[in-house]
C-alpha positions in Angstrom: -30.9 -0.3 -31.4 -28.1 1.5 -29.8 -25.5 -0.1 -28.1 -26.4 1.3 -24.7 -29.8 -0.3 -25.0 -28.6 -3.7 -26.2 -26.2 -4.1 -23.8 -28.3 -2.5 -20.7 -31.3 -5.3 -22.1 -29.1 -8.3 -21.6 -27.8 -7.2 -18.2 -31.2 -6.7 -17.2 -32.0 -9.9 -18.4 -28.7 -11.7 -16.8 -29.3 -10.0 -13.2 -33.1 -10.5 -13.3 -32.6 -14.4 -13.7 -29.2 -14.3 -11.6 -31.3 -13.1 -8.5 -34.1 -15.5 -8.7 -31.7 -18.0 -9.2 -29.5 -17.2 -5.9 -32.7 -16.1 -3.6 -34.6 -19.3 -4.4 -31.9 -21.1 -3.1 -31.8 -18.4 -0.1 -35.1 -19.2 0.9 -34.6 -23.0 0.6 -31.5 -22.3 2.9 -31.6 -19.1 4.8 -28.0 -18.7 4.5 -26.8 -14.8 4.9 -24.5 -14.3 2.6 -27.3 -15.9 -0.1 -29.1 -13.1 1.2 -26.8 -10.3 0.4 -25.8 -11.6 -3.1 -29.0 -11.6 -4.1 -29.8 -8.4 -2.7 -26.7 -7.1 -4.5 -28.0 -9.0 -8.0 -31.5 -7.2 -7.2 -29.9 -3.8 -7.3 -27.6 -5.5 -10.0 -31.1 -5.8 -11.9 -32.6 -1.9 -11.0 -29.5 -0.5 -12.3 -29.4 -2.0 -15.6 -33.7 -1.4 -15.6 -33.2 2.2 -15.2 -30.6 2.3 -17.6 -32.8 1.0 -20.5 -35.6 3.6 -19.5 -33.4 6.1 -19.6 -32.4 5.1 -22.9 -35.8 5.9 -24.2 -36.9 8.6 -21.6 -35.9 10.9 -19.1 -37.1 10.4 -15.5 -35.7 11.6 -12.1 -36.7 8.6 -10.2 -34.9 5.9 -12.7 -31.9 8.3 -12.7 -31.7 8.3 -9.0 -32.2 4.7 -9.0 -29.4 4.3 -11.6 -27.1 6.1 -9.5 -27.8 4.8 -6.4 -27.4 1.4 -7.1 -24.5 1.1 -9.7 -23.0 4.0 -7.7 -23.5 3.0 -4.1 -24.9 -0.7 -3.9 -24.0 -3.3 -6.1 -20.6 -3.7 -5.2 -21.6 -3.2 -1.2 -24.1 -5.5 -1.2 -22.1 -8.5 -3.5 -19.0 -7.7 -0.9 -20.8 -8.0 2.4 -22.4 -11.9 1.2 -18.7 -12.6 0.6 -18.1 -11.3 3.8 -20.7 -13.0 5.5 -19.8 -16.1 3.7 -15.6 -16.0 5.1 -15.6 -14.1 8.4 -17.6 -16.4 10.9 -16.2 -14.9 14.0 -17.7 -12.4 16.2 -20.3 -9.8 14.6 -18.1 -8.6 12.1 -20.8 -9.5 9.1 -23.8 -8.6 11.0 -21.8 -5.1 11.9 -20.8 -4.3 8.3 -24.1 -5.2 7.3 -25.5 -2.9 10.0 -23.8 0.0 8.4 -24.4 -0.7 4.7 -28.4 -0.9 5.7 -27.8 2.8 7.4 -26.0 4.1 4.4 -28.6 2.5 2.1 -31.7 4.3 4.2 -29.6 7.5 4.5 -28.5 8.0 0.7 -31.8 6.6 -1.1 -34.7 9.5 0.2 -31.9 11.4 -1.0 -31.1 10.6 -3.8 -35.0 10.2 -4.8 -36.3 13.4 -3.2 -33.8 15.5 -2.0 -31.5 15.7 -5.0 -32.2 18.8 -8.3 -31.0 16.5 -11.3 -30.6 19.1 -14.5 -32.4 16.8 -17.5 -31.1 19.1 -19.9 -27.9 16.9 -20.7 -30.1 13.9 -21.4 -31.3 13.0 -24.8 -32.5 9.8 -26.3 -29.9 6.8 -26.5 -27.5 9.2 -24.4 -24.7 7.8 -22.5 -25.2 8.3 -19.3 -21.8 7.2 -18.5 -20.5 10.2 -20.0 -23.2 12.9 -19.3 -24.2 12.0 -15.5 -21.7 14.8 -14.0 -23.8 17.3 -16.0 -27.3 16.0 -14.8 -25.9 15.3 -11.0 -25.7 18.7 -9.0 -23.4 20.1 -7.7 -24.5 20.1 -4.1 -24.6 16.2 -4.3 -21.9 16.0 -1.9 -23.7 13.5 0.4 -24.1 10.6 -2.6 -20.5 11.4 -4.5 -18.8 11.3 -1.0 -20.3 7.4 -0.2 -19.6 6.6 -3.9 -16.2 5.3 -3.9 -16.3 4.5 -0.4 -18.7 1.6 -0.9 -17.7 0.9 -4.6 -13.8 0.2 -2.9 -14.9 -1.5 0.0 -17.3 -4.2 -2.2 -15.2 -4.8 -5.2 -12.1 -4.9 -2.6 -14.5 -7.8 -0.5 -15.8 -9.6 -3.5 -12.4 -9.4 -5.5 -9.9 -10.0 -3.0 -12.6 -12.7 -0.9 -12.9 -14.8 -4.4 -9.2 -14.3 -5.0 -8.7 -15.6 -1.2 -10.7 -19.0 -1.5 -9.8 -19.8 -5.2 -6.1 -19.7 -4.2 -7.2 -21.8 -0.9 -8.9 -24.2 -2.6 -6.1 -25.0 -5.2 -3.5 -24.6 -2.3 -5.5 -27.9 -1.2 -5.7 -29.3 -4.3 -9.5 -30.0 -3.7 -13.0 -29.2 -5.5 -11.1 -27.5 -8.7 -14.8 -26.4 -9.7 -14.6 -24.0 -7.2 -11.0 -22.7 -7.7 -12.4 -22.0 -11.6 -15.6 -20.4 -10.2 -14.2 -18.0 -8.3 -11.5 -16.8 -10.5 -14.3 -16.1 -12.6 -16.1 -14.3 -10.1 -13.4 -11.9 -9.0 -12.6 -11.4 -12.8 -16.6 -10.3 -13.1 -16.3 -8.4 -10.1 -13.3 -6.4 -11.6 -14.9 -5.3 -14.6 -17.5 -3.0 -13.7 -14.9 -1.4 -11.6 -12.7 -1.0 -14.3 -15.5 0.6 -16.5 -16.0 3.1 -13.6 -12.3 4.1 -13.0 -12.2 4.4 -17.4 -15.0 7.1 -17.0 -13.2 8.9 -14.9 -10.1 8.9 -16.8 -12.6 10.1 -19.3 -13.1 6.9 -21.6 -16.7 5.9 -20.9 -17.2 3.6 -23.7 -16.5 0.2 -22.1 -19.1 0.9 -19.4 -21.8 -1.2 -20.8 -20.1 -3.9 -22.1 -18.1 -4.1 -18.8 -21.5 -4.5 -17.1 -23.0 -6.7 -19.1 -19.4 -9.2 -19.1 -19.2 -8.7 -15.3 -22.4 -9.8 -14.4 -22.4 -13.2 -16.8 -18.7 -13.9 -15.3 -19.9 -13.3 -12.1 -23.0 -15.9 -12.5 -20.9 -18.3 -14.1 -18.2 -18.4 -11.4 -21.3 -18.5 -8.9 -23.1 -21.6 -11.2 -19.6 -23.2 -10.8 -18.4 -22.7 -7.1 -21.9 -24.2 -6.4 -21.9 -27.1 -8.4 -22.1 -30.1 -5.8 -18.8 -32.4 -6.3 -19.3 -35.6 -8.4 -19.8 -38.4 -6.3 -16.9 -41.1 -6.1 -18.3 -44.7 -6.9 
């Protein structure tokens, strides 16, 4: 079994259970930002699906969806629950969330029907880290362009929002549980991005195992900032 398989079959796994886990307690609550994370962790979950697929076969719609939500969503979606969850004035959250749902109905019918993909660069157990610019046309301008636009604004919500309350909640010396889970979180958050900005540096190796590390950090620190607080006798 190749690394790329292994690894893409325990993030599956991870994300799968990770978004049960978060929208069962959505639907117990109907809390927003529960909402958005576990919309995030359900793209979280496609992504690394198509990947093992396309470990074994090639197919246009898996690729599409690979791209579209490692590329586009995961980080969006994961960003706008922190959001959701720290900015409670106005319609700032609903607004961003607004916008994410347009780019998200505008970029998928394109990226599913509208994009040429060239399968001859894939092969079984290829990386598709490192062979994705030959498959992706050239004329995919419209996807490439909302790329790091939505990969910077999530990982820059999620990141610097976790960052934001774990230093809040020390700064108040209360519920350490919290200040733990969401170093852990903005340290999972960091990771995938750091796997993307290695590919293009031209160094995709870490891609996999930055996934797969992200998304078990991420859970953790979630599992953790949740916990209730022990009750004083």
């Amino acid at each position: 079994m190749s690394q790329a398989l292994a690894s893409s079959l325990l993030t599956t796994l991870v994300s799968g259970v990770f978004a049960i886990t978060i929208l069962r307690r959505w639907w117990g609550g109907r809390r927003a930002h529960q909402l958005a994370w576990g919309i995030g962790m359900l793209m979280y979950f496609t992504g690394a699906l198509s990947q093992v697929v396309l470990t074994q076969q090639w197919s246009p719609t898996f690729f599409a969806l690979w791209y579209w939500c490692g590329a586009l969503m995961v980080a969006a979606w994961l960003g706008q629950g922190t959001v959701y969850l720290l900015v409670r004035r106005g319609n700032i959250a609903r607004n961003l969330q607004m916008a994410l749902l347009l780019v998200a109905v505008m970029t998928l019918p394109w990226a599913l029907w509208f994009t040429p993909f060239d399968s001859s660069a894939w092969q079984p157990d290829a990386d598709l880290t490192a062979i994705y610019r030959d498959i992706m046309p050239t004329g995919s301008g419209t996807l490439r362009f909302f790329s790091p636009v939505m990969n910077t604004w999530g990982t820059v919500a999620l990141v610097g929002g976790a960052i934001w309350s774990a230093r809040l909640f020390r700064r108040k010396q209360i519920m350490r549980d919290r200040v733990y889970g969401n170093w852990l979180i903005a340290i999972g958050g960091l990771l995938p991005a750091l796997g993307g900005t290695l590919i293009r540096l031209g160094d995709p190796s870490w891609k996999y195992m930055a996934e797969l590390a992200g998304v078990i950090l991420i859970y953790a620190g979630f599992l953790l900032a949740t916990r209730p607080a022990p009750q004083e006798s």
